[in-house]
C-alpha positions as CSV (number, residue, x, y, z in Angstrom):
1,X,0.0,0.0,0.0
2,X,1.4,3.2,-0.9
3,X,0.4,7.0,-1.3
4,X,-1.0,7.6,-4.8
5,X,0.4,11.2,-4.8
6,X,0.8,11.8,-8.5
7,X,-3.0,10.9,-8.9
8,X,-4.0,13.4,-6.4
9,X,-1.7,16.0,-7.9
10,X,-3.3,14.9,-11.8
11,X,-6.9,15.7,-10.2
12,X,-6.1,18.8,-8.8
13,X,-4.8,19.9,-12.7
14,X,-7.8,18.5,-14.1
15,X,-9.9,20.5,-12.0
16,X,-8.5,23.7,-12.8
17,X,-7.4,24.1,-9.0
18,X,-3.7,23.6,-9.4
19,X,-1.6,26.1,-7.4
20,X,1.8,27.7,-7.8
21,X,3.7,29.9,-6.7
22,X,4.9,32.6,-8.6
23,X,8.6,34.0,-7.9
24,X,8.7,37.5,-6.4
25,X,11.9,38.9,-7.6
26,X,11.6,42.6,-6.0
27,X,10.6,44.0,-3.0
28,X,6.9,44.5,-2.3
29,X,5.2,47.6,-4.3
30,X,3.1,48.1,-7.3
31,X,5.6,47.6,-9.5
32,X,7.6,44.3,-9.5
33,X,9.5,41.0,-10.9
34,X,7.7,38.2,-10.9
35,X,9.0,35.0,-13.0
36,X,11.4,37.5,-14.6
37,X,8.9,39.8,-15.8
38,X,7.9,43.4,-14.9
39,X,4.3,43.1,-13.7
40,X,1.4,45.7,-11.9
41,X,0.6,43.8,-8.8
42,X,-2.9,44.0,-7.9
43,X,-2.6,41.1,-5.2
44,X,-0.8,41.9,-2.1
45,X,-2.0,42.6,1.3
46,X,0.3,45.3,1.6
47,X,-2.3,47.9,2.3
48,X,-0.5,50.6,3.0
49,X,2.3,50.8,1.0
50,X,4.5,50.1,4.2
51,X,6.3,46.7,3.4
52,X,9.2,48.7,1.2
53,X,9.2,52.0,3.2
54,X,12.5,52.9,3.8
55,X,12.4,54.4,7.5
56,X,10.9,50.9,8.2
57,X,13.7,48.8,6.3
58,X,15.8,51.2,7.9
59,X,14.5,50.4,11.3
60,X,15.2,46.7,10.9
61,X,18.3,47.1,9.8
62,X,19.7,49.3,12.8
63,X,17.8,46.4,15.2
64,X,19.4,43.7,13.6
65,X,22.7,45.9,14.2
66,X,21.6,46.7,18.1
67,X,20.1,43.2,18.6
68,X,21.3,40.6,16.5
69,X,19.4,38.7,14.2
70,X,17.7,35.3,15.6
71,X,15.4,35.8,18.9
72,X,17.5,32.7,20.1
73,X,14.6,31.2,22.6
74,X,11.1,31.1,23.4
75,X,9.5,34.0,25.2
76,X,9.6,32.1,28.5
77,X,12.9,31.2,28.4
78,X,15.0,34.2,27.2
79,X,13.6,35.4,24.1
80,X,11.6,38.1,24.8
81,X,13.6,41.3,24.3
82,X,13.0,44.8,25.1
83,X,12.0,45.6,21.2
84,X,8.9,42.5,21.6
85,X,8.4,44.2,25.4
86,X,7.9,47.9,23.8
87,X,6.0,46.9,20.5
88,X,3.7,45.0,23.2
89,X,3.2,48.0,24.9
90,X,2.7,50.1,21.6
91,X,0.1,48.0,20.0
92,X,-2.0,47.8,23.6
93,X,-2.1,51.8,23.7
94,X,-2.9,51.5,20.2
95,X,-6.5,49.3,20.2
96,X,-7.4,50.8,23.4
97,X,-6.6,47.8,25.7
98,X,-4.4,46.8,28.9
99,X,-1.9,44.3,27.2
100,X,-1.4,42.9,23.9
101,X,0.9,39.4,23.2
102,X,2.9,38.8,20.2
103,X,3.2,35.9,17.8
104,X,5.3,35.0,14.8
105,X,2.2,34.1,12.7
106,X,-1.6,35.1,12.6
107,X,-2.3,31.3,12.3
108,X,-0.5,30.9,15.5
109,X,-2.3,34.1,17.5
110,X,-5.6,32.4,16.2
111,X,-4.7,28.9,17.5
112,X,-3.3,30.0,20.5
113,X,-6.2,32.1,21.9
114,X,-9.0,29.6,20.5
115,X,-7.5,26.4,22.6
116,X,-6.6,28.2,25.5
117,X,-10.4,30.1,26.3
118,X,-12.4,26.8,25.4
119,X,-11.6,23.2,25.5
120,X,-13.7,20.1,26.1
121,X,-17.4,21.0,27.7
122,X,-17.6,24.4,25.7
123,X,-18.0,26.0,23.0
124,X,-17.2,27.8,19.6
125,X,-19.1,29.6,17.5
126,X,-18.1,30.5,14.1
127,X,-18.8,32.1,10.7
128,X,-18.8,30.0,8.0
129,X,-16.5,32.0,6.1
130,X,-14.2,32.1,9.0
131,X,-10.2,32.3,7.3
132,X,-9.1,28.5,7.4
133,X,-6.9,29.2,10.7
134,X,-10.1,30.1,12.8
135,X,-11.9,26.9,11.5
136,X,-8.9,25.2,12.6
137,X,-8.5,26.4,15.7
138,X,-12.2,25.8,16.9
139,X,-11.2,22.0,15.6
140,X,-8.4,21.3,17.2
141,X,-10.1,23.0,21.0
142,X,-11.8,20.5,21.7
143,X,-15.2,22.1,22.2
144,X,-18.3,22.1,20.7
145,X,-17.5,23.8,17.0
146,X,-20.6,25.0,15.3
147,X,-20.7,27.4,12.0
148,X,-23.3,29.9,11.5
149,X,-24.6,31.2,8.7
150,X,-22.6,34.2,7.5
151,X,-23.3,37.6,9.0
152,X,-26.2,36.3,10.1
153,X,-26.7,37.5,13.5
154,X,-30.2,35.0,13.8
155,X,-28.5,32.6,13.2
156,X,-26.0,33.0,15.6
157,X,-28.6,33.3,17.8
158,X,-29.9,30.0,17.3
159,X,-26.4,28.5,18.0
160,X,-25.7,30.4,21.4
161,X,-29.7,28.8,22.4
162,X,-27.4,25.3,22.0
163,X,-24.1,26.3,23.1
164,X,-23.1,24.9,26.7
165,X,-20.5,25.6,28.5
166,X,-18.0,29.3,28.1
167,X,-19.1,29.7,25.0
168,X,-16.9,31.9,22.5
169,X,-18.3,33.7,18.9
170,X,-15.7,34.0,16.1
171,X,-15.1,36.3,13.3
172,X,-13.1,37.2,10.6
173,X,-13.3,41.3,11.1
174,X,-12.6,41.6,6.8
175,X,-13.8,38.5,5.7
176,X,-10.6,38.0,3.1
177,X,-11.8,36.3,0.0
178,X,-15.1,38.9,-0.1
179,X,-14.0,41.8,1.5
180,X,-17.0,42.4,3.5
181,X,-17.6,43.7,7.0
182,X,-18.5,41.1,9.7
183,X,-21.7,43.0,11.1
184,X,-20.4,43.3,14.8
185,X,-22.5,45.5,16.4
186,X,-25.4,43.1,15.9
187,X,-23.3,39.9,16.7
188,X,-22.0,41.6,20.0
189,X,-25.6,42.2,20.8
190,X,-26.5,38.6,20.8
191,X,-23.4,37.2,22.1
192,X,-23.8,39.4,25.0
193,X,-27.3,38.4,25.3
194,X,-26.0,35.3,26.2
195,X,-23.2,35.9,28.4
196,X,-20.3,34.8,25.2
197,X,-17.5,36.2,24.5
198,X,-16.4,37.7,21.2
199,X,-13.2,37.0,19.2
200,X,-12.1,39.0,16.5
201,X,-9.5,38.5,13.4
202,X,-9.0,41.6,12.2
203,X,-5.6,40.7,10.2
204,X,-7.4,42.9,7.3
205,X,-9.4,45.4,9.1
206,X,-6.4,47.4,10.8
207,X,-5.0,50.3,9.1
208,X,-7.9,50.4,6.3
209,X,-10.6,50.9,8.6
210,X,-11.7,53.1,11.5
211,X,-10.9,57.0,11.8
212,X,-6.8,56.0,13.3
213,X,-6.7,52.7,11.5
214,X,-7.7,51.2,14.6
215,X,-9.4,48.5,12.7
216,X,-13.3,46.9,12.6
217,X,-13.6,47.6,16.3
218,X,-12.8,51.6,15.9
219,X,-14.9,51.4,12.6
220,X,-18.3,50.3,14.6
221,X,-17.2,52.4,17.8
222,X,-17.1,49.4,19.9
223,X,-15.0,48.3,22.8
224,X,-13.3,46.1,24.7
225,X,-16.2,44.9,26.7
226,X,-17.9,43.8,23.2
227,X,-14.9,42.6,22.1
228,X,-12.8,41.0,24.9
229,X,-10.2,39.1,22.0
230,X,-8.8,40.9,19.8
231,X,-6.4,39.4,17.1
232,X,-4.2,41.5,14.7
233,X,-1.4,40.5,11.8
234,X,1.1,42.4,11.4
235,X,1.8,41.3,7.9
236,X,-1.0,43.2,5.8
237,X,-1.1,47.0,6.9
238,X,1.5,46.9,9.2
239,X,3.8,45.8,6.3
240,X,6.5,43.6,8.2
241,X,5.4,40.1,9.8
242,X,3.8,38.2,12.8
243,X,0.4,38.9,14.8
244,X,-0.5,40.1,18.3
245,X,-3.4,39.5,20.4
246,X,-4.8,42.1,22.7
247,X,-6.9,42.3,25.5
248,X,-7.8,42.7,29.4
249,X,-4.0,41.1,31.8
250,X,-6.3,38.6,32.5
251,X,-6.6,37.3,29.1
252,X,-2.8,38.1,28.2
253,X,-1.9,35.9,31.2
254,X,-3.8,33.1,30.8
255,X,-2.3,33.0,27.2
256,X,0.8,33.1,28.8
257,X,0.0,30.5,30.5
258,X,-1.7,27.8,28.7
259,X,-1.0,29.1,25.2
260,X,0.8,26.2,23.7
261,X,2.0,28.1,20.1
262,X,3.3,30.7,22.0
263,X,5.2,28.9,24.7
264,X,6.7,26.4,22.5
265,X,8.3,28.3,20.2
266,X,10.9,30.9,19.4
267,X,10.2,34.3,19.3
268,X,10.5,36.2,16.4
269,X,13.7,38.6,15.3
270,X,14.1,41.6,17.9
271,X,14.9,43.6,15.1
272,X,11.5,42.5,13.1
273,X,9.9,44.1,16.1
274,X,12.3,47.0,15.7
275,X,10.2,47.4,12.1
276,X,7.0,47.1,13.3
277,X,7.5,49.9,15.7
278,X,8.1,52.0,12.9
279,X,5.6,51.0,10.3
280,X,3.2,51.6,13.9
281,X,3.9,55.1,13.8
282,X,4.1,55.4,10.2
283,X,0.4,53.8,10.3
284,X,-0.9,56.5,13.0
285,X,0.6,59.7,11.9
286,X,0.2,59.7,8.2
287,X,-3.6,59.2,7.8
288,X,-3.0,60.7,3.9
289,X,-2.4,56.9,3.2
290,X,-5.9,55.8,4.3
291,X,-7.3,58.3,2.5
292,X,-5.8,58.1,-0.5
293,X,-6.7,54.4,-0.3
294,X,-10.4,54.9,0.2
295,X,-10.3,57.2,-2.8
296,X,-8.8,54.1,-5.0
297,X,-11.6,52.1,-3.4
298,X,-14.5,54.4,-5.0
299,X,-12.3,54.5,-8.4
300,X,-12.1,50.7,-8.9
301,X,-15.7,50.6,-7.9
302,X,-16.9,52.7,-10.1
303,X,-15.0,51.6,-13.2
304,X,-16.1,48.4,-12.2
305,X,-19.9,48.9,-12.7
306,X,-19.0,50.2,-15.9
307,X,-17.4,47.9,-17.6
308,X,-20.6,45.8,-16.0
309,X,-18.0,43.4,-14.0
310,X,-19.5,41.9,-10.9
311,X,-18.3,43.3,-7.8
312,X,-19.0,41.8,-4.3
313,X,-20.1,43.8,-1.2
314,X,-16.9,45.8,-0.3
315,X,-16.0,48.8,1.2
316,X,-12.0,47.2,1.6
317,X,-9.7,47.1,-0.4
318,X,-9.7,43.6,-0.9
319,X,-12.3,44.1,-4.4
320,X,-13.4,40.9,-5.1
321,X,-14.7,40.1,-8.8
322,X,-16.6,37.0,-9.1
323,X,-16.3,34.9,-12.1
324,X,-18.1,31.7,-11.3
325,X,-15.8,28.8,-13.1
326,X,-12.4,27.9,-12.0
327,X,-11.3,27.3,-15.6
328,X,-12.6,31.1,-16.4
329,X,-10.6,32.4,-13.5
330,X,-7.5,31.2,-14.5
331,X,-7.8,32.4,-17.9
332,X,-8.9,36.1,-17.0
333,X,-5.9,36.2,-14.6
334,X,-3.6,34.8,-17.3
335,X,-5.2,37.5,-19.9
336,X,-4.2,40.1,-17.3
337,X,-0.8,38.7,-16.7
338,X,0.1,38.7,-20.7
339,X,-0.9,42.7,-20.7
340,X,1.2,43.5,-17.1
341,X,-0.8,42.9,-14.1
342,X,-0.9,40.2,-11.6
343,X,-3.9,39.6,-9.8
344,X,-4.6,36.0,-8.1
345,X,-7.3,33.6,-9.4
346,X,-9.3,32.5,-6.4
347,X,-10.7,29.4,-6.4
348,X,-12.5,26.4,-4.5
349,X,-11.7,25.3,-1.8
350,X,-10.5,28.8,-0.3
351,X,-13.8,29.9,-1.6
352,X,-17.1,28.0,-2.3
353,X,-17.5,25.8,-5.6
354,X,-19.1,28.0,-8.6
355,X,-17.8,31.2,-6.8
356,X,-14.1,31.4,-8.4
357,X,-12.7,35.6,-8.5
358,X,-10.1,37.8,-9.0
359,X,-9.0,38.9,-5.5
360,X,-7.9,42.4,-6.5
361,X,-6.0,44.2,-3.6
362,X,-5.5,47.8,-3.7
363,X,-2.7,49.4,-1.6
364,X,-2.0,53.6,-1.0
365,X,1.0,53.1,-2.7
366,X,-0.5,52.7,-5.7
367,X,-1.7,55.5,-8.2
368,X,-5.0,56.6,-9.6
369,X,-3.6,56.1,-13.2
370,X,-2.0,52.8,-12.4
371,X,-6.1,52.0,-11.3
372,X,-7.6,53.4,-13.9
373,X,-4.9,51.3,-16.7
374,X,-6.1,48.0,-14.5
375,X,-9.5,49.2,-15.4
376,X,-8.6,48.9,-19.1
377,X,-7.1,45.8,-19.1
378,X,-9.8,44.1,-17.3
379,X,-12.3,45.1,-19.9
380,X,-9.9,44.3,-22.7
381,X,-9.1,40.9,-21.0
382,X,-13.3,40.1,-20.1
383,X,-14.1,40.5,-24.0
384,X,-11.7,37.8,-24.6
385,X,-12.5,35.7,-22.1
386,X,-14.4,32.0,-23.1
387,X,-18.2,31.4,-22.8
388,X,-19.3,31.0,-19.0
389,X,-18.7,27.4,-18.6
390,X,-15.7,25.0,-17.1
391,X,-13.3,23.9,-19.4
C-alpha cells in the first residue's frame, strides 16, 4: 500500500485548482518581478504601502545591528527582548486595551487564543466564512464547533440557544476572500445576550478601517467589553510580519500560560519588532495613506460597474470580482498577466465551488492612473474571455 500522490496532484490539474507559486523577484510595491517579468501587482495585502518604506527597512536594519538577528529562545525562556516588550506595549495603547501578546504568525495568534479560552465541555461559535486558521482552531479546542450562517446575527442566535459551557463567537473582522464587514455591532448584541465572549481576526481590518486605523472595532465604535479578543497581523497594513493578540491582563496571562503556540516556540527577530515599531507610527501619523486608499476604493468601484464586471459587497480594499468557473478564472488572470498585471485567481476550496474571482487588492502606494490602466485591461481581457462554462 502506498500513497498515490501523483493521482491526487493529476486531479487537482484536471480540476482547474492547481496552485503555484509565482517568484517575487523585487521587493513588495506596485511595480515588481515576478518570474522574470515586470508586472502591476494587484494582489498583495500590503495595504499601505508600508512593506518597502524605507524608515521601516531602515529600522530593521539598525535592530538587527543593536540586537542581532535570531530571537534565540522562546519568550519564557530568554527570548523576549525589550523591542517585543515595547511593541507589546505600543500595539495595547494602540487598540485601546491593557496588554497585547505577540506571535510570529496570525495562524499561531488564532490557534493560540481559541485552545486556551475553550476546551472540552464548551464551545465555539463561528462564521462559516471564518479564514481557514479560525476553523482550525475551533477544531483542534476541543469544544463544541458550530458554524453559522454568514453575517447572520439569527442565526448565531440559534447557535448560542445550544451552546453549553464558556461559549466563545468567532469572526473574521474583513472576511478576506469577499471583502465584506463582519456585522459586529449586531453579533455583539447577541453574544452578549447570552453571556459569550467575542473573538475578533482583524488581520485585514487594521489600518484600512476606522478614523486611526484602529481597525473593525474603531470602525463600529465598539470596545473592549464587546470585544474581549482581539487578534491583529502584522503582515498586511503593518507591512512587516507576525500577529498580536490584545486584551484585558487577565486574558494576556492566561495566554501566557496555557497558550501552547506561544510557549513552544521561538520568538521572532528583535529587530522584526524593531520594524514594526516604525511601520506603527508610520500607520498612525500619516492618515494621507488611508485616505488616499479609500479614494482608489471608489475609483475601482466605479469603473467596475461600468465595464458591467460583478463586484461583491466591499467597502476594503480587498475588491473581489466573481467569475463563477475555476477554468474562467485562471484564464482572466492569465489575460491580465500577458498585458502586465498580476492579480490572483481565487478558487475552491479557499472559496465555495461555482464562486471562483479575482482577488484584486488595492494598496496607498498605488496611483489613480495605475487603477484606472487595470480598469482597461480588465475590460480588454473580459471580451476575450471564453463562454461562462468549465473547461
Amino acid at each position: 500500500m502506498s500513497f498515490d500522490l501523483a493521482a491526487r496532484l493529476a486531479a487537482r490539474r484536471a480540476e482547474h485548482l492547481y496552485r503555484q507559486r509565482p517568484l517575487l523577484e523585487s521587493p513588495q510595491g506596485p511595480e515588481v518581478l515576478v518570474d522574470g517579468r515586470p508586472l502591476l501587482a494587484f494582489c498583495s495585502n500590503d495595504y499601505l504601502g508600508l512593506a518597502n518604506h524605507p524608515e521601516v527597512v531602515r529600522a530593521l536594519q539598525d535592530g538587527a545591528a543593536h540586537w542581532g538577528v535570531g530571537g534565540g529562545a522562546s519568550h519564557l525562556v530568554v527570548g523576549h527582548g525589550t523591542p517585543h516588550h515595547r511593541l507589546e506595549e505600543a500595539l495595547a495603547e494602540f487598540t485601546g486595551r491593557p496588554r497585547a501578546l505577540l506571535f510570529s504568525t496570525g495562524y499561531m495568534a488564532n490557534l493560540a487564543a481559541v485552545t486556551a479560552l475553550v476546551g472540552q465541555g464548551d464551545s465555539v461559535l463561528e462564521d462559516r466564512l471564518n479564514h481557514a486558521s479560525l476553523l482550525d482552531a475551533g477544531l483542534l479546542s476541543g469544544a463544541r464547533f458550530s458554524r453559522y450562517l454568514h453575517n447572520d446575527p439569527a442565526s448565531l442566535v440559534g447557535r448560542l440557544d445550544k451552546a453549553t459551557g464558556n461559549t466563545l463567537v468567532v469572526t473574521d473582522g474583513v472576511f478576506s476572500m469577499d471583502g465584506d464587514l463582519a456585522n459586529l455591532p449586531a453579533l455583539c448584541a447577541a453574544a452578549r445576550e447570552k453571556g459569550a465572549w467575542v473573538m475578533v481576526d482583524d488581520a485585514h481590518g487594521f489600518g484600512p478601517l476606522g478614523a486611526h486605523g484602529g481597525g473593525i472595532v474603531e470602525h463600529f465604535g465598539l470596545g473592549p467589553e464587546d470585544v474581549p479578543v482581539l487578534v491583529g497581523t502584522l503582515g498586511k497594513a503593518f507591512g512587516t510580519a507576525g500577529a498580536f493578540v490584545a486584551g484585558s491582563e487577565e486574558l494576556i496571562e492566561t495566554l501566557i500560560q496555557f497558550a501552547r503556540p506561544y510557549i513552544y516556540t521561538t520568538s521572532q527577530p528583535p529587530a522584526l519588532a524593531c520594524a514594526t515599531l516604525k511601520s506603527l507610527e508610520l500607520l498612525r501619523t500619516e492618515g494621507w495613506r488611508r485616505e488616499h486608499l479609500t479614494r482608489l476604493i471608489a475609483r475601482f468601484r466605479a469603473g467596475a460597474v461600468e465595464l458591467g464586471l460583478e463586484l461583491m459587497d466591499s467597502p476594503t480594499p480587498i475588491q473581489p470580482l466573481l467569475i463563477g468557473a475555476s477554468a474562467r478564472a485562471v484564464e482572466f488572470s492569465r489575460l491580465l498577466r500577458e498585458r502586465g498585471f498580476l492579480v490572483g485567481a481565487i478558487r475552491p476550496p479557499t472559496v465555495p465551488a461555482g464562486t471562483a474571482r479575482l482577488r484584486v487588492t488595492l494598496s496607498a502606494a498605488h496611483t489613480e492612473e495605475q487603477v484606472d490602466c487595470l480598469l482597461a485591461a480588465l475590460g480588454e481581457c473580459q471580451a476575450l474571455l471564453p463562454a461562462e462554462e468549465d473547461a
